[in-house]
Structure formats: C-alpha cells, structure tokens
C-alpha positions as CSV (number, residue, x, y, z in Angstrom):
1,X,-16.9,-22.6,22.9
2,X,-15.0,-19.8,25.1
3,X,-15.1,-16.4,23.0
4,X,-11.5,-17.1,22.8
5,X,-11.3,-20.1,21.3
6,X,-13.9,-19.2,18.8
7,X,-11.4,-16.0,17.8
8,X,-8.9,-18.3,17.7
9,X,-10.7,-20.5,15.3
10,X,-11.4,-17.7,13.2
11,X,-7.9,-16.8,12.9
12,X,-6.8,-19.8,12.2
13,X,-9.3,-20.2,9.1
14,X,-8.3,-17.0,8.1
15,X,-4.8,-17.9,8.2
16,X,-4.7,-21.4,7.1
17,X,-2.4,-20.6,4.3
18,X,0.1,-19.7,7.0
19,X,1.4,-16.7,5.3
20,X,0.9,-15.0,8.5
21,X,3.3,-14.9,11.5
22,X,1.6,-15.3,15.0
23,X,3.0,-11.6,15.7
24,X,0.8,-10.3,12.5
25,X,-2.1,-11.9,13.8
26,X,-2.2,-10.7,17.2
27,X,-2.3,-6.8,16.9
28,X,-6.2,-7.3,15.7
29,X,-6.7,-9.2,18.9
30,X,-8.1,-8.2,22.2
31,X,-6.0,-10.4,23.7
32,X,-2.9,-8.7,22.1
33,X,-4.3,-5.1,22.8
34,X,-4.1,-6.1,26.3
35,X,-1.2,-7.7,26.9
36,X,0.8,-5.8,23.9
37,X,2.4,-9.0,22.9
38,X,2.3,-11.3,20.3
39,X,3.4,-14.1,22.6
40,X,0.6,-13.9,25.1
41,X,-1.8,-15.3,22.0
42,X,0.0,-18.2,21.5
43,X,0.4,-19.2,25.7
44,X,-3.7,-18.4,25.6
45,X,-3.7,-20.4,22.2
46,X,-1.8,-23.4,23.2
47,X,-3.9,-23.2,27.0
48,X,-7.6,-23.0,25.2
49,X,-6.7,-25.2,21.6
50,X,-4.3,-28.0,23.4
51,X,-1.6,-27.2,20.7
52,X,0.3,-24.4,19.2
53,X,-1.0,-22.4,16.7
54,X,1.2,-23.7,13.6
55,X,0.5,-27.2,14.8
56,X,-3.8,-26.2,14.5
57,X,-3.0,-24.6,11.0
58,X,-1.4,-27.9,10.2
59,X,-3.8,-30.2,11.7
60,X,-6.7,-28.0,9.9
61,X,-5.0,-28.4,6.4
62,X,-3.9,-32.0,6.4
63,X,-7.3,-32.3,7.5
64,X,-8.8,-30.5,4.5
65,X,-6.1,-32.4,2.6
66,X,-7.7,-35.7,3.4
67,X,-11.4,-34.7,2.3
68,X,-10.3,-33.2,-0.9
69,X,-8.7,-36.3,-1.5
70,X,-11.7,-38.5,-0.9
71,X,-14.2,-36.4,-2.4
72,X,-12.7,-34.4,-5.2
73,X,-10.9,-35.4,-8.5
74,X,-8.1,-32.7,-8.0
75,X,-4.8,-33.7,-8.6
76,X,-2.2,-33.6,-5.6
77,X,-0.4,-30.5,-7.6
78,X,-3.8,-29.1,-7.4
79,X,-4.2,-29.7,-3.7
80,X,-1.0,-28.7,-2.6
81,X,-1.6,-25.0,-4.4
82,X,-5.0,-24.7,-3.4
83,X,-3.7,-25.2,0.9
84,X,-0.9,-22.7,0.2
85,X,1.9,-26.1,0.3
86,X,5.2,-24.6,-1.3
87,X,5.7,-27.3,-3.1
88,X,4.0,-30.8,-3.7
89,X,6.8,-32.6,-2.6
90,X,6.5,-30.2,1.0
91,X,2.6,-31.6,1.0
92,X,3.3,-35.0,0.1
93,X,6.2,-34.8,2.9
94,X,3.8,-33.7,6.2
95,X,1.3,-35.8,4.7
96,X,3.4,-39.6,5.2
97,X,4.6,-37.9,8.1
98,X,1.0,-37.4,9.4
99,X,-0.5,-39.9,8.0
100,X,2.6,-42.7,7.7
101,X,1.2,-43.0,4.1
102,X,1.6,-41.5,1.0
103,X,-1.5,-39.2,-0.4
104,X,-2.0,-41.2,-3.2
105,X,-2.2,-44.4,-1.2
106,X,-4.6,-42.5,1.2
107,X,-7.0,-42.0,-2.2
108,X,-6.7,-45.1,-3.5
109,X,-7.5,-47.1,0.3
110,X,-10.8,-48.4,0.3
C-alpha cells in the first residue's frame, strides 16, 4: 500500500461519519500542503482508491452496515445512529439501492 493510499485510508476511517468536507480534510495533508488545494486530494484520491472519496466513505459504511447486521442484535435505528445515517429511512434508502434489498431482508437471508 502506497503511503498515500494508506493516509487516505486513515482519513476515510476517521471520517466515516462524513461530517467532514473533503476541503476540511485536506489542510492536515501533505498532499494539500503542497498543492494548497482541497481538490488535488480528491484527483490523487480517486487515481490511488479507483473511486471518489464520498463513494469510499459509502462503500466503507454500507459495508460495516452489512456485518453489524449479520453479527449483531442491533436494531436498524441502532445501526443507522451508530454510522452517522441522518435518518433510518436515509440508511435503509442507500442500502436497497446498494444492495437491491432491503436491510431487513439482508438479515433474515440465509
């Protein structure tokens, strides 16, 4: 893993609630002390991940969203909270669109 892509993967950890903006994020960088701009993360993102950085955040939380499904009892209210969703109907929303089911029927599939 480039040195890059592993700070981008600790960004995007640290920022999987998505409360951040990119251009709040990339002051702290290297990359953004260099190039002095916000947008020269997200080219160097997109080049280095394969996808944008809201896109990773997503796939990163739906992700989570999946194993907290299969290997916890929390309820989807729960979930949703817990991943920084604004609302569960938001979650359940990205998740069918995802997924092309709902989360319930994703926890109930054998």
């Amino acid at each position: 893993m480039s040195r890059y892509r592993f700070s981008f993967f600790l960004i995007a950890l640290i920022n999987c609630d998505g409360v951040l903006p990119v251009s709040a994020i990339a002051p702290v960088t290297a990359l953004a002390i260099k190039s002095g701009t916000p947008n020269y993360l997200s080219s160097v993102f997109k080049k280095e991940m394969g996808m944008a950085v809201a896109e990773y955040i997503r796939a990163q939380k739906l992700s989570e969203v999946k194993r907290l499904l299969t290997e916890t009892d929390y309820s989807l209210s729960e979930i949703a909270l817990s991943l920084g969703y604004s609302s569960q109907s938001y979650f359940q929303n990205q998740f069918k669109a995802e997924f092309g089911i709902t989360p319930i029927q994703y926890k109930t599939a054998d």
